[in-house]
C-alpha positions as CSV (number, residue, x, y, z in Angstrom):
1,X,0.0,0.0,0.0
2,X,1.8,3.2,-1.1
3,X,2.0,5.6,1.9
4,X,0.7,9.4,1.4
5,X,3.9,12.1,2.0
6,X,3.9,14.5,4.8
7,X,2.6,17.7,4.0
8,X,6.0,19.1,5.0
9,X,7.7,18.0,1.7
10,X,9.1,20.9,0.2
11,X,8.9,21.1,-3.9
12,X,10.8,22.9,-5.9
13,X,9.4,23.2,-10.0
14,X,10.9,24.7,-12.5
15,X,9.1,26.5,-15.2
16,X,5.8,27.0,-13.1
17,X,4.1,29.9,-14.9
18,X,2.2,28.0,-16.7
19,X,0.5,25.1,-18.5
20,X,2.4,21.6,-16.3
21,X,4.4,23.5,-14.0
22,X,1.8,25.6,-13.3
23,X,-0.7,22.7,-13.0
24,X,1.4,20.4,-10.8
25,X,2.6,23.6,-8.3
26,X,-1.5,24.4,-7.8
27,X,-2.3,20.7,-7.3
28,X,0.7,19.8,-4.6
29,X,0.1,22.8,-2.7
30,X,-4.0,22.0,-2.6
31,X,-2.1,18.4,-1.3
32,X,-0.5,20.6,1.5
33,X,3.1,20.5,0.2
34,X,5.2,23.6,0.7
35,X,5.5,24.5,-3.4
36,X,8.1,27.1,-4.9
37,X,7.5,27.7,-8.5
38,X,9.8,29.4,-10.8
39,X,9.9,31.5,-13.9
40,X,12.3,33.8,-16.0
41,X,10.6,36.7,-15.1
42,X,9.6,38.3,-11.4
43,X,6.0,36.7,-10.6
44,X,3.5,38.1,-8.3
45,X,2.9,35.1,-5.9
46,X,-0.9,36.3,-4.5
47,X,-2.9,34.8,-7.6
48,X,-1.4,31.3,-7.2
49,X,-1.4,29.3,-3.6
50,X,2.3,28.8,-4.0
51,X,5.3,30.8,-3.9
52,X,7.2,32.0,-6.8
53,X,11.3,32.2,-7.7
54,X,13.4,33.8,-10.1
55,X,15.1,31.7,-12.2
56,X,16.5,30.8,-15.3
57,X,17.7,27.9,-16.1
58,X,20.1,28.6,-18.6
59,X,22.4,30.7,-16.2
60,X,24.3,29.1,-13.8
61,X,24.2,32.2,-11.2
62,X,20.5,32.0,-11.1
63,X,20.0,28.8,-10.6
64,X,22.6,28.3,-7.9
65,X,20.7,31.8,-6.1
66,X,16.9,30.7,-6.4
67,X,17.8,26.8,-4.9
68,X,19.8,28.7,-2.1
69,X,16.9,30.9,-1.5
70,X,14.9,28.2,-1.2
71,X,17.2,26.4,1.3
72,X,17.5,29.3,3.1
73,X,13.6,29.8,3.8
74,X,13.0,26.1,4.1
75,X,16.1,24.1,5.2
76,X,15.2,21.4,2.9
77,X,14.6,20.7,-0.9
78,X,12.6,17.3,-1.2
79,X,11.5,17.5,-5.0
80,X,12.7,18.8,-7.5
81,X,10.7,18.7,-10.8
82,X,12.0,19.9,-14.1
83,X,9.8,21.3,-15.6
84,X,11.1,24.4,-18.0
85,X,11.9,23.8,-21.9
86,X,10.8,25.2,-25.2
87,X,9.9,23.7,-28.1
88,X,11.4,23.9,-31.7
89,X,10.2,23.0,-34.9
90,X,11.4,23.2,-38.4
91,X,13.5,21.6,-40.9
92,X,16.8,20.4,-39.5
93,X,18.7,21.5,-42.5
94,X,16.8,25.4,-42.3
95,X,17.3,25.7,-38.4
96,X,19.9,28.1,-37.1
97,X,22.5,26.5,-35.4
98,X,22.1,29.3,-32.2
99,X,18.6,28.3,-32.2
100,X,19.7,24.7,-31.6
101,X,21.9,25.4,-29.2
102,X,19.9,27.6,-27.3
103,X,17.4,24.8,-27.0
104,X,20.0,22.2,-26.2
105,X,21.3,24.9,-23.0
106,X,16.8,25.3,-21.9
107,X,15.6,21.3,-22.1
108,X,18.6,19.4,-21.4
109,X,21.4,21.5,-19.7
110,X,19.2,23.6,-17.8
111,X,17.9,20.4,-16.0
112,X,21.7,19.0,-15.3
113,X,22.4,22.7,-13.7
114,X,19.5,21.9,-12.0
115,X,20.1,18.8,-10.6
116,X,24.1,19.3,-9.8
117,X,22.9,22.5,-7.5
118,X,20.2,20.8,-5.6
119,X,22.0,17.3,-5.2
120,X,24.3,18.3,-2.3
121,X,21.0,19.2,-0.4
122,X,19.8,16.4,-0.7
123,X,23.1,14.4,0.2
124,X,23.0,15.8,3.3
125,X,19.4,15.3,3.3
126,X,20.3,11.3,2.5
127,X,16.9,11.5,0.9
128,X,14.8,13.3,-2.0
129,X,12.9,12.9,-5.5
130,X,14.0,14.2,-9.2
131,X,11.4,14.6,-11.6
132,X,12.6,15.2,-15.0
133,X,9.4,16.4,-17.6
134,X,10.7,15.0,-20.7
135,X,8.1,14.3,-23.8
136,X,6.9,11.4,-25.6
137,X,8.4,12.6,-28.7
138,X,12.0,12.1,-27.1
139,X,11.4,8.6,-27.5
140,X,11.4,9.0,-32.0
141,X,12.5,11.4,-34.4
142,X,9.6,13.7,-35.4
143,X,9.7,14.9,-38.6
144,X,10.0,19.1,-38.3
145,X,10.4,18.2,-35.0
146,X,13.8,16.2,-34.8
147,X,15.6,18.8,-32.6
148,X,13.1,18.9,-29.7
149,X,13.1,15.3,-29.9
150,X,16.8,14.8,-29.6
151,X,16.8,17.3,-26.5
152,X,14.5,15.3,-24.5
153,X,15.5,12.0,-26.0
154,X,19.1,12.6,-24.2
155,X,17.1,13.8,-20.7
156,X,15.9,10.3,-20.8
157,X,18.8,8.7,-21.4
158,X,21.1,10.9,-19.4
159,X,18.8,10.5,-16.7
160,X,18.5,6.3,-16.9
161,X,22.4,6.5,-16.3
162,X,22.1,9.1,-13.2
163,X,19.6,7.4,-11.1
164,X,21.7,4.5,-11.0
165,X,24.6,6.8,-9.6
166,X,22.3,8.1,-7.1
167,X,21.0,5.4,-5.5
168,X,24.1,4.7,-3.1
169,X,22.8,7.8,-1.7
170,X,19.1,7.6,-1.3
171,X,18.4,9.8,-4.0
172,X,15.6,9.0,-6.4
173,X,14.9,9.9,-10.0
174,X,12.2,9.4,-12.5
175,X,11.0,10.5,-16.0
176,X,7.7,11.6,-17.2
177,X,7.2,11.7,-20.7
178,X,4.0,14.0,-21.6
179,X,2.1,13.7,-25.3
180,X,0.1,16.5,-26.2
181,X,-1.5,18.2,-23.9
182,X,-3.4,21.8,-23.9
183,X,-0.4,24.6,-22.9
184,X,1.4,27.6,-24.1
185,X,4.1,25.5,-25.5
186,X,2.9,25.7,-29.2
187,X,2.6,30.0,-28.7
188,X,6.3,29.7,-27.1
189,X,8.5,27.4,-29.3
190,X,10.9,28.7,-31.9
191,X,8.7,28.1,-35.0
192,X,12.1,28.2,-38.4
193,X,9.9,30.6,-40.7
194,X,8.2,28.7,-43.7
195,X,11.0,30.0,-46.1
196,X,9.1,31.0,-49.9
197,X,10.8,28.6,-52.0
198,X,12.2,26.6,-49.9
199,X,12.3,22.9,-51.2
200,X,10.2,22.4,-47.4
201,X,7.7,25.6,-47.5
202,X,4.4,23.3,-48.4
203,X,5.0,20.1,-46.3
204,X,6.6,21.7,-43.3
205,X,3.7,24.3,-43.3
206,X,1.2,22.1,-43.6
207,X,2.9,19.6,-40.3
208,X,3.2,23.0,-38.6
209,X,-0.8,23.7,-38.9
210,X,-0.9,19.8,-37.9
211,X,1.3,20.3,-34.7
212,X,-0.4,23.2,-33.0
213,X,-3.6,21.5,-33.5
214,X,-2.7,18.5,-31.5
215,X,-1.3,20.8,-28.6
216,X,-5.3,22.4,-29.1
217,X,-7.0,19.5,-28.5
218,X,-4.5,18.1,-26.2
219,X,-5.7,17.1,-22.8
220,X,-5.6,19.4,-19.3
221,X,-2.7,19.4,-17.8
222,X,-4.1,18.5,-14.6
223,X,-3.9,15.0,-15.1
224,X,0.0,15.0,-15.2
225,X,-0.2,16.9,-11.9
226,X,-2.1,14.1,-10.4
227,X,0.1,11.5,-12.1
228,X,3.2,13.4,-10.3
229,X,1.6,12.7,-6.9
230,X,1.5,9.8,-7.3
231,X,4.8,9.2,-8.1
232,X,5.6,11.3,-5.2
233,X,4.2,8.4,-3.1
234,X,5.6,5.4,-4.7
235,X,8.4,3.9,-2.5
236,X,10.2,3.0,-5.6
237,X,9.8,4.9,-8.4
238,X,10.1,3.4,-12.1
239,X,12.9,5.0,-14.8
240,X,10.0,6.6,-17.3
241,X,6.6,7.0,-16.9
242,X,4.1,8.3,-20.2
243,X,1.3,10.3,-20.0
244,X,-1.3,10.9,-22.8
245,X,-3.5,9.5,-25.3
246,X,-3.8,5.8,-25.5
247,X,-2.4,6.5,-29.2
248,X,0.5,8.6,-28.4
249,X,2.0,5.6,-25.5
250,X,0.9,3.3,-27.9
251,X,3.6,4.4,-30.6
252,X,6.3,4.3,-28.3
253,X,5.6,0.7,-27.5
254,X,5.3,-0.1,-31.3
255,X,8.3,1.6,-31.9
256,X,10.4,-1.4,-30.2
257,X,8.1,-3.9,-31.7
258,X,8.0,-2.7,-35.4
259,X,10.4,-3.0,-37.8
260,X,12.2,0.7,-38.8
261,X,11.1,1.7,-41.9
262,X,7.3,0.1,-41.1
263,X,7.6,2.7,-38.1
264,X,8.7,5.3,-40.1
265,X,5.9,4.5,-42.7
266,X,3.4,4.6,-40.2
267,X,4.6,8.1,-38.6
268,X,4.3,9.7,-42.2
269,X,1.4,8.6,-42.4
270,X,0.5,10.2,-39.5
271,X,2.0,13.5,-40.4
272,X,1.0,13.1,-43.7
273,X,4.1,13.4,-45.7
């Protein structure tokens, strides 16, 4: 029987202005748990039932001040959830290089900053849960989408190898892969323009149209909130967890089962290409 955590636990989540980080802060602090969101710019805390930090993930110096500011109010950091990323879509061969990179330093470096700045705390702690927020499309290569899915992709993997390091010191770490659900990622990911001419303008347009329509109709991010708690109150956590439409879980599972080029049929299909 998995045992309930004390209301005492103090969470920290990243990237909690909106949509999942938003979702997940409201829905542990209803739970009682002492929540500290954060977000790139100054938030006014009194709208939300949780506190709010400045931070951004990308800059070592901020990251390093909000988990010491939490520390210092709290004495303890007993979650950490990363949460904060961007999207980016476009044609490999058409996206700027900086814009790469810059996504590279927000999804998967700015979680490793994360995690090497709160892991001392919990050292001394001997205790404490990492939640990474990767996505269901790290586990394929999306077509327009191939960047995002390589940033999230190495999360996953990166994080399979660090939770074994970890364990010596009763540290815990889990992923959780969303699909599609209804946020402001689609409004805040680096869309490469449709270039006139370019040998990509009518198919990537038309996958672009296709992409923000799944976010639309995506589901509300409440129920990843809920599926965090209860991860929160698993003893033992499992590596990756997925959450989203039976179709979108479903397609990672046939992606081990199928052979390649029947998989990669099946996902042109889907974005039809």
């Amino acid at each position: 029987m998995k045992k309930e955590e004390s209301s005492e636990k103090v969470v920290l989540i990243t990237g909690a202005s909106s949509g999942i980080g938003r979702s997940t802060a409201t829905y542990l602090s209803d739970k009682g748990f002492k929540v500290y969101g954060t977000s790139r710019k100054p938030q006014d805390s009194s709208p939300y039932n949780f506190s709010f930090v400045k931070l951004d993930v990308t800059d070592k110096q901020s990251v390093e001040e909000a988990v010491y500011e939490v520390y210092e109010k709290e004495g303890r950091i007993d979650i950490l959830m990363n949460n904060a990323g961007m999207g980016i879509t476009g044609p490999v061969e058409e996206i700027p290089e900086e814009e790469m990179k810059r996504v590279f330093e927000t999804n998967y470096f700015g979680p490793l900053h994360m995690i090497k700045t709160v892991l001392p705390v919990m050292r001394r702690q001997k205790s404490g849960l990492i939640i990474n927020i990767t996505s269901i499309a790290g586990y394929m290569g999306l077509p327009y989408r191939g960047i995002y899915s390589a940033t999230k992709g190495a999360l996953e993997i990166t994080a399979e190898a660090y939770r074994m390091e970890l364990k010596q010191f009763g540290i815990k770490m889990t992923n959780v892969a969303p699909g599609d659900f209804a946020t402001n990622i689609a409004s805040g990911r680096y869309h490469a323009p449709v270039i006139k001419g370019s040998p990509y303008e009518e198919v990537y347009g038309n996958t672009l149209k296709l992409m923000d329509e799944h976010v639309d109709a995506g589901k509300d991010p409440e129920s990843i909130a809920k599926k965090i708690y209860e991860i929160i109150n698993t003893p033992e956590p499992n590596v990756h967890y997925k959450v989203g439409e039976r179709l979108q879980k479903m397609s990672v599972k046939l992606k081990a089962l199928l052979p390649d080029k029947l998989y990669e049929k099946m996902l042109m299909k889907h974005y039809k290409l």
